[in-house]
C-alpha positions in Angstrom: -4.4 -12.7 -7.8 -1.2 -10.6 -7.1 1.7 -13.0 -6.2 4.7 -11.6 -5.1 4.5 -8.1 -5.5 2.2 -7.5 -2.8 4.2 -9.6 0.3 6.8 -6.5 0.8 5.4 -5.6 4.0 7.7 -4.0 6.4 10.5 -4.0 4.1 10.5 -7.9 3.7 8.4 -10.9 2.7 6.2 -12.5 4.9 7.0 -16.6 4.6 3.7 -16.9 5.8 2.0 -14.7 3.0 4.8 -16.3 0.6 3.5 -20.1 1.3 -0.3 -19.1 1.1 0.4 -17.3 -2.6 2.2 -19.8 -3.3 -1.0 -22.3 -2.9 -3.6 -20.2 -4.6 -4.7 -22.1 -8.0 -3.4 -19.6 -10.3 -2.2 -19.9 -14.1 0.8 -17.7 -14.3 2.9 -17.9 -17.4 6.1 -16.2 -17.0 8.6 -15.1 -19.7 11.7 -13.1 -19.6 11.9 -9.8 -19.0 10.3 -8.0 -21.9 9.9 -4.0 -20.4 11.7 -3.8 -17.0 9.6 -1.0 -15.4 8.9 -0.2 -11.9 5.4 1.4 -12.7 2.1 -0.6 -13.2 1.6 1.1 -16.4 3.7 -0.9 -17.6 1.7 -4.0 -16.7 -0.8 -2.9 -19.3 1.3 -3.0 -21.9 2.6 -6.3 -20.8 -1.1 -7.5 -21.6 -1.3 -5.7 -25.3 2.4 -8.2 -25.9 1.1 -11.3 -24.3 0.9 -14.3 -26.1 -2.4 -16.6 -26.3 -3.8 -18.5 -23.2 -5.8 -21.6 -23.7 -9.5 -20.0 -21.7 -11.8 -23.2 -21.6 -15.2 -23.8 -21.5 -18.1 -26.1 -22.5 -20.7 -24.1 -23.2 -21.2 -20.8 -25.4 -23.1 -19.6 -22.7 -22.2 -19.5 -18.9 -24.5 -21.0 -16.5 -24.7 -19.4 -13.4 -22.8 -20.9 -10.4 -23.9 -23.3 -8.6 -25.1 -23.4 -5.1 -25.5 -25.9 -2.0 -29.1 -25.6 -0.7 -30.5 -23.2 1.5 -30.5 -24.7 5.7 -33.1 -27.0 5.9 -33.4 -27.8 1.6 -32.7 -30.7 0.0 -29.8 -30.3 -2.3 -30.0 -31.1 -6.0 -25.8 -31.2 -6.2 -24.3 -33.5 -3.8 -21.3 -32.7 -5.2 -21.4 -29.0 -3.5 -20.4 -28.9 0.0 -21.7 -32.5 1.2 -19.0 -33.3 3.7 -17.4 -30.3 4.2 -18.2 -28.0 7.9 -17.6 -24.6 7.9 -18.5 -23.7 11.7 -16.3 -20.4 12.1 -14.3 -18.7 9.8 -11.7 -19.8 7.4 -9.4 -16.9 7.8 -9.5 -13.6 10.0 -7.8 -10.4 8.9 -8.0 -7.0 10.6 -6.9 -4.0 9.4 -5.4 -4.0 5.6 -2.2 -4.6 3.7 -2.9 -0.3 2.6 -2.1 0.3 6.1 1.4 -1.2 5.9 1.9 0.1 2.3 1.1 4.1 3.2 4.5 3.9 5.5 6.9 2.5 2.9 8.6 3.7 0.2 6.9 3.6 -3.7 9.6 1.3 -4.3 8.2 -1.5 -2.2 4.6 -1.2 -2.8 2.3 -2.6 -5.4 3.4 -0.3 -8.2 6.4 -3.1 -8.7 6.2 -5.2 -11.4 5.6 -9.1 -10.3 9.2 -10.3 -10.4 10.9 -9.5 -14.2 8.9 -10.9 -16.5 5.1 -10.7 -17.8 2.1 -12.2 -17.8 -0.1 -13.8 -20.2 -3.2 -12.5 -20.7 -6.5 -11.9 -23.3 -8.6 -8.2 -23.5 -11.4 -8.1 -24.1 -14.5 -5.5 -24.1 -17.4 -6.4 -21.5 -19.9 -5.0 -19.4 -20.5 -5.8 -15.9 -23.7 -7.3 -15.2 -23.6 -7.8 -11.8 -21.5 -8.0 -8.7 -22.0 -11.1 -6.3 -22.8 -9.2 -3.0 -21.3 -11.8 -0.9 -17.1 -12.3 -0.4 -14.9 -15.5 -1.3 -12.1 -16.6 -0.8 -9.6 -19.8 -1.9 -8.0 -21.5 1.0 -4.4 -20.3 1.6 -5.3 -16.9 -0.6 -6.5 -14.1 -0.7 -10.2 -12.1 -0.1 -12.4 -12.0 -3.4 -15.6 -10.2 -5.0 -16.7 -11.4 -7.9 -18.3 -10.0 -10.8 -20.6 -11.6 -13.7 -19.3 -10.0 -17.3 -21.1 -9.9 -20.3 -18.6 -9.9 -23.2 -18.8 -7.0 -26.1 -15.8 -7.5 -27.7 -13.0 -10.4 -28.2 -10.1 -7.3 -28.7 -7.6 -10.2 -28.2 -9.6 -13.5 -28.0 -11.3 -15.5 -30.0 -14.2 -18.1 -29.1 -15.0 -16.9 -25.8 -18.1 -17.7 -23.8 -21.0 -15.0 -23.7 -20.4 -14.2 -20.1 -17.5 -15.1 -17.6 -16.7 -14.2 -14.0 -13.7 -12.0 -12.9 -12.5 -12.2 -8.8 -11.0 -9.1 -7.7 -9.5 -7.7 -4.4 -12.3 -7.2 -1.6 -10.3 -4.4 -0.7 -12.4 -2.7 -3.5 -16.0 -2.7 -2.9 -19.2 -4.0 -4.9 -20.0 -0.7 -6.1 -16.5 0.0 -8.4 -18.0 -0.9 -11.2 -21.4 1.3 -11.1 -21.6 4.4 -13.1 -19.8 3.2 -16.0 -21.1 2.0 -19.2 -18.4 -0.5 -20.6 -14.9 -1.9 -19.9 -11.8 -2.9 -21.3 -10.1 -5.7 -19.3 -7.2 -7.5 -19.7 -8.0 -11.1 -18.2 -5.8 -13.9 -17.2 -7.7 -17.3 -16.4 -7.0 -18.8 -12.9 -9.0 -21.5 -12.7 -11.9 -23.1 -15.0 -14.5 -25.9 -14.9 -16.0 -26.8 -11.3 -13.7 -24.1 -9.6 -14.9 -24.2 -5.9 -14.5 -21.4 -3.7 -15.6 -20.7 0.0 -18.1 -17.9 0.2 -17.0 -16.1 3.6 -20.3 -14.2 3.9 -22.2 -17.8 3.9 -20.1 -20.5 5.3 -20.4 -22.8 2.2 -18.6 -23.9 -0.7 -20.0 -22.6 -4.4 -18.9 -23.8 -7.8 -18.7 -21.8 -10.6 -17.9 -22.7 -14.1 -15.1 -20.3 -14.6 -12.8 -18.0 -12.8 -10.7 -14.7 -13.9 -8.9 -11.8 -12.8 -7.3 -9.1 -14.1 -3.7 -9.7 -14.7 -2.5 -7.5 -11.8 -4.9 -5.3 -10.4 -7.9 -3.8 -11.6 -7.3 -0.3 -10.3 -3.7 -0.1 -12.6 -4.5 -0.1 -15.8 -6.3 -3.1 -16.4 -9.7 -2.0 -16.6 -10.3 1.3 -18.5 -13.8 2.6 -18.1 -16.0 4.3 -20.7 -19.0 6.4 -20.2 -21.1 7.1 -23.2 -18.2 5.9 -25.1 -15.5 7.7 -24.2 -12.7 7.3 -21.7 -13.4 7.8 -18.0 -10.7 8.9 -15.8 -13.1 8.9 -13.2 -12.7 5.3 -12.4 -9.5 5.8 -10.6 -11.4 7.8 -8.2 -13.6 5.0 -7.4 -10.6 2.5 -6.7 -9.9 4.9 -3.7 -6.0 5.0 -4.2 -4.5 6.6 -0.9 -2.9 9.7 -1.6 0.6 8.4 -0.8 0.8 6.5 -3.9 0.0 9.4 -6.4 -2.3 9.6 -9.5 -1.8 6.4 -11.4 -3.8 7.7 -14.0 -1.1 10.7 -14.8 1.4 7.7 -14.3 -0.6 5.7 -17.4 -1.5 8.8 -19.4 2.3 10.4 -19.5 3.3 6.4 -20.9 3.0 7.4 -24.7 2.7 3.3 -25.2 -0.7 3.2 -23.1 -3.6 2.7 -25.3 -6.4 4.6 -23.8 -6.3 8.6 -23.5 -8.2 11.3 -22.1 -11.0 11.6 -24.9 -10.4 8.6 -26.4 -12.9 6.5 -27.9 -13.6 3.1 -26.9 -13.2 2.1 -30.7 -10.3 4.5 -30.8 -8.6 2.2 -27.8 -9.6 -0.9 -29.5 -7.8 0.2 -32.6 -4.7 1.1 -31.1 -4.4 -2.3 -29.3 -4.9 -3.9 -32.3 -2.1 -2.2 -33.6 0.1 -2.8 -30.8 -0.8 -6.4 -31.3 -0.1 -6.3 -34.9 3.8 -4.5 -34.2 4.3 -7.9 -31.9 2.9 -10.5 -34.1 0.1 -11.5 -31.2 -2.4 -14.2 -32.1 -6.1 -13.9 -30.4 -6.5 -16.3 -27.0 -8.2 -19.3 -28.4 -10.6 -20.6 -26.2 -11.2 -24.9 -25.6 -12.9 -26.7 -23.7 -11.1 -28.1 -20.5 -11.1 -31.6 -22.2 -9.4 -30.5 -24.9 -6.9 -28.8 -23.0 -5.7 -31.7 -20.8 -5.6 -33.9 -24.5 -5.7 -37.1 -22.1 -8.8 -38.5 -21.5 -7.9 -40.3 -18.3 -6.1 -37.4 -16.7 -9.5 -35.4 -17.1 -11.6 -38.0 -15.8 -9.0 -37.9 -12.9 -8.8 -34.1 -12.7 -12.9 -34.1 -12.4 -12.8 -37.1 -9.3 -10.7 -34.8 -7.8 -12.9 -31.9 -8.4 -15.7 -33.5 -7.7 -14.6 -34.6 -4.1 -17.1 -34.3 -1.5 -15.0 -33.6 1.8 -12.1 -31.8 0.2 -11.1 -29.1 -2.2 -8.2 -29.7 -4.1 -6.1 -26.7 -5.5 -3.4 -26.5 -8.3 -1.8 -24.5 -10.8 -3.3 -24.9 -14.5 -3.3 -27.6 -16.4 -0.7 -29.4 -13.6 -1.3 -33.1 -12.5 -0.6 -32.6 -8.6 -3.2 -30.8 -6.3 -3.2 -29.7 -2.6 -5.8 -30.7 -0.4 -8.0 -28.4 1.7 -10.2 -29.4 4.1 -13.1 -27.2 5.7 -11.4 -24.0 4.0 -7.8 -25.0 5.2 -4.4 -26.4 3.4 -2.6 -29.6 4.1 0.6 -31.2 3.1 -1.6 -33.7 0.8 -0.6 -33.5 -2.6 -2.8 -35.3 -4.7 -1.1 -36.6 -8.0 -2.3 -38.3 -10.8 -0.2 -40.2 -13.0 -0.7 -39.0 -16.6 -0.8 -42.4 -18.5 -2.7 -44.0 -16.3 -5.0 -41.5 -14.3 -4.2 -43.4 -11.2 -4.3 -40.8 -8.4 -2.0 -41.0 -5.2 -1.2 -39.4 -2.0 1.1 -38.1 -0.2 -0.1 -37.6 2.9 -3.6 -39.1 2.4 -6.6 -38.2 4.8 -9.2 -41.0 5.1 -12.8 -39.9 5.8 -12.0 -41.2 9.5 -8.7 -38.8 9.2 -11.2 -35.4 8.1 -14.1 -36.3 10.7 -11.5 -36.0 13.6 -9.6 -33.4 12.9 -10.1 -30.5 15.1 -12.7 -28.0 14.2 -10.3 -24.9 13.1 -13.1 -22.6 12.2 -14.9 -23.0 15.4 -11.5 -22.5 17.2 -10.6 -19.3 14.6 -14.3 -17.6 15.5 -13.2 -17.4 19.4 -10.5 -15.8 18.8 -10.3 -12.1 19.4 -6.5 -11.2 17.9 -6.8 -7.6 18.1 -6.9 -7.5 21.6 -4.6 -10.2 22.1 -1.4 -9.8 23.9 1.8 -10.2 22.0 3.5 -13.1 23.1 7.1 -11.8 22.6 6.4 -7.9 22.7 5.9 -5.1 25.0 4.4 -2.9 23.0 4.9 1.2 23.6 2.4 3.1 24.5 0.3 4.8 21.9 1.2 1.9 19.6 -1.6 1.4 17.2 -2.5 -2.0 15.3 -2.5 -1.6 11.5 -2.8 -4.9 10.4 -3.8 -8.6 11.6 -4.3 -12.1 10.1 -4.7 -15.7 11.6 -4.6 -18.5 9.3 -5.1 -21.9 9.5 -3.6 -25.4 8.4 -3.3 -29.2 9.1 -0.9 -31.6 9.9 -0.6 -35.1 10.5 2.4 -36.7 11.8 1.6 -41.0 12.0 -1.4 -41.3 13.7 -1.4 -37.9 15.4 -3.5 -34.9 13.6 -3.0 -31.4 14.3 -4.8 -28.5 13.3 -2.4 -25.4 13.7 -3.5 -21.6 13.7 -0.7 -18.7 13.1 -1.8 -15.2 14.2 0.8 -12.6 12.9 0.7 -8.6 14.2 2.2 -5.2 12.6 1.6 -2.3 14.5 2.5 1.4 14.2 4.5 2.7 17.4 4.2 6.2 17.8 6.1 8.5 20.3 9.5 6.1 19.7 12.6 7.6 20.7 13.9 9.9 17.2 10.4 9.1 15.1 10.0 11.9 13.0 9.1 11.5 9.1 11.7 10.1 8.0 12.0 7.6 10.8 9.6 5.7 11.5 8.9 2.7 14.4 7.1 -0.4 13.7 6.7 -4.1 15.6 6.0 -7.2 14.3 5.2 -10.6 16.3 3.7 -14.1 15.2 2.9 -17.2 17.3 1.1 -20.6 16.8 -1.7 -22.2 18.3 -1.8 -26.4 18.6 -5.4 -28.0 18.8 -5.1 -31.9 18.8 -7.9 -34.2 18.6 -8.9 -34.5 21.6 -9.9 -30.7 21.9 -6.5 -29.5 23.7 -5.2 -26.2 22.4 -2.2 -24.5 23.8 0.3 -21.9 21.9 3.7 -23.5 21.1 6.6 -22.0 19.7 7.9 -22.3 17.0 11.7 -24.8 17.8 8.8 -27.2 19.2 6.6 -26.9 16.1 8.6 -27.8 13.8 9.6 -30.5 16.6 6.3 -32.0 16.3 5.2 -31.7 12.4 9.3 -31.6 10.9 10.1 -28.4 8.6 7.4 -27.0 6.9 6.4 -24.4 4.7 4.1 -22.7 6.7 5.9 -22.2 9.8 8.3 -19.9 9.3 11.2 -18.5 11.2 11.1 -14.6 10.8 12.3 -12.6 13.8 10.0 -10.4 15.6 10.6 -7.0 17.0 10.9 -3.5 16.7 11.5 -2.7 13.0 13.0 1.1 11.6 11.5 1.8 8.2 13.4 4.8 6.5 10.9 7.1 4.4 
């Protein structure tokens, strides 16, 4: 749920990373700069100024999400994964982003603001109730856990549901939220009715009626825990911050504008966001229904066919009227648009259900590949080098009646024993290639002047060098 902020890696942004944020449903509402801080503690504050977002839903209560049967079952929801395979895997990462992040300055970590402006967000007061134990994840984004709250307190909503469910980072495990009695959470709404996302863990698509986050991070201010009622610092000890980045709780506590404090009261922090609220003039988030929302009964009808599709998921930001297709867990160029008088949807590059059954079968191809042992195409790596971080991702193409599904595999390593690396200089290498599987089952790597040959430009192949890279500490 991070955009931006977290594709600094190795001192630029990864095109790749930029185009898959870039395609993860999220509803961001940016404004000008309001505090132009470097620190996340900031970001907290930027939830206590936020104006109101629309949170919809159509029942007081949540039901719980809905799942595709068991192997062998008869479903009850044909709606839920009919028509979509999931043979492999949908995305493989090795390593972590922390990896990267421990050899770079503060300056170009996560504790930067997204961009200059803030987000728009709701708080409320909630317990967790449970932790799915499985891990999700929305094609061309990011790794997910999701938890089940069970609101307390509307602090800066009003109307809300009894229960929602907040993604957050699978860098942070299911436990995070055990030991702790209460939360308060600043929310921002990234998706709502019917929200599909892949469960990893299962191979299968799930619905779920709603879908949060946090507004940047859950371990930077945006949850505050409470134990027996009072504030527990504790909290950011379970987040499991490497030491490199320093205590973000002394970086919160010394901001006099932070709400919560060490002895603080939960009422006590309620209070003095509700002040802070009052100095700004914010009114509550007002929940609707998504109906309401879209005001345009056709469009809705439209938005739910699309939803509803049973060999694609289609993903857009809030409240928008085009949507990208994804197919088996992986992006296309298809936009999906649907004309807001009429409801009429089009396509841009439409797949027929002729188009999705040949594709080639990107998952199974993903799950044979072994990329930590790989050889770099383009690198000859020095000895003692060590791999800190590894993704391959997937897309498809079609070009006339050609269809391509494409796989891009990128590398960072740490080389040690470089000629002058000491601490403050520091050796790194970076390489990428593509992989080409066509319909008839060929596969072959092809570089990049040829790819964009084949498919024209595009988004997701990008044209960063590769090589040995010098990151000052």
């Amino acid at each position: 749920m991070k955009d931006r902020d977290i594709l600094n890696a190795m001192g630029g942004i990864d095109p790749e990373l930029l185009a898959e944020a870039e395609a993860i449903p999220v509803r961001r509402h940016v404004k000008g700069a309001f505090f132009k801080r470097a620190l996340m503690a900031a970001a907290c504050l930027c939830l206590l100024v936020a104006l109101s977002v629309i949170i919809i839903m159509n029942t007081a209560q949540v039901p719980a999400p809905v799942l595709p049967p068991e192997d062998g079952a008869e479903g009850t929801d044909p709606t839920v994964g009919e028509g979509m395979k999931f043979n492999g895997k949908t995305q493989i990462v090795i390593g972590s982003k922390e990896e990267l992040w421990k050899y770079q300055s503060p300056l170009v970590n996560r504790l930067i603001l997204p961009g200059d402006g803030i987000y728009l967000g709701a708080i409320v007061e909630a317990r967790v109730i449970e932790v799915l134990p499985d891990v999700y994840f929305v094609p061309g984004g990011e790794r997910y856990r999701i938890a089940r709250l069970q609101i307390i307190d509307q602090i800066v909503a009003a109307g809300y549901p009894n229960e929602l469910y907040m993604c957050y980072d699978a860098y942070y495990g299911a436990d995070v939220f055990d030991g702790f009695d209460s939360f308060i959470i600043g929310l921002d709404l990234i998706a709502y009715e019917g929200t599909r996302m892949i469960n990893i863990d299962r191979n299968r698509v799930e619905s779920f009626p709603n879908i949060y986050s946090t507004v940047v991070d859950i371990g930077y201010g945006d949850v505050m825990a409470f134990t027996d009622g009072v504030y527990d610092l504790s909290f950011f000890d379970k987040v499991d911050y490497p030491e490199w980045i320093g205590s973000i709780a002394d970086e919160l506590l010394k901001d006099r504008r932070y709400p919560a404090k060490v002895g603080y009261t939960v009422d006590e922090v309620k209070e003095n966001i509700r002040e802070i609220r009052s100095d700004f003039n914010i009114d509550d988030s007002v929940y609707k229904t998504a109906e309401e929302v879209f005001g345009n009964e056709v469009v809705f009808e439209a938005y739910k066919k699309l939803m509803n599709d049973s060999q694609s998921i289609f993903l857009g930001s809030y409240k928008l009227t085009d949507y990208r297709r994804s197919i088996n867990g992986f992006l296309t160029e298809d936009i999906a648009s649907i004309n807001e008088e009429t409801g009429e949807i089009t396509y841009s590059e439409e797949y027929t259900s002729e188009d999705i059954a040949a594709l080639p079968d990107l998952g199974a191809a993903m799950a044979e590949l072994d990329i930590a042992n790989m050889e770099l195409p383009h690198l000859d790596l020095p000895s003692g080098s060590r791999l800190l971080y590894a993704t391959a991702n997937g897309f498809y193409r079609q070009n006339g009646d050609k269809l391509y599904g494409i796989i891009k595999i990128c590398w960072y390593y740490k080389c040690e024993g470089m000629p002058e690396d000491t601490s403050a200089i520091r050796y790194f290498a970076y390489d990428y290639c593509y992989y080409l599987y066509e319909s008839d089952g060929s596969s072959r790597m092809i570089e990049v002047d040829e790819l964009v040959d084949l498919i024209g430009k595009d988004q997701y192949v990008a044209r960063e060098s590769y090589g040995y890279i010098i990151a000052m500490t």
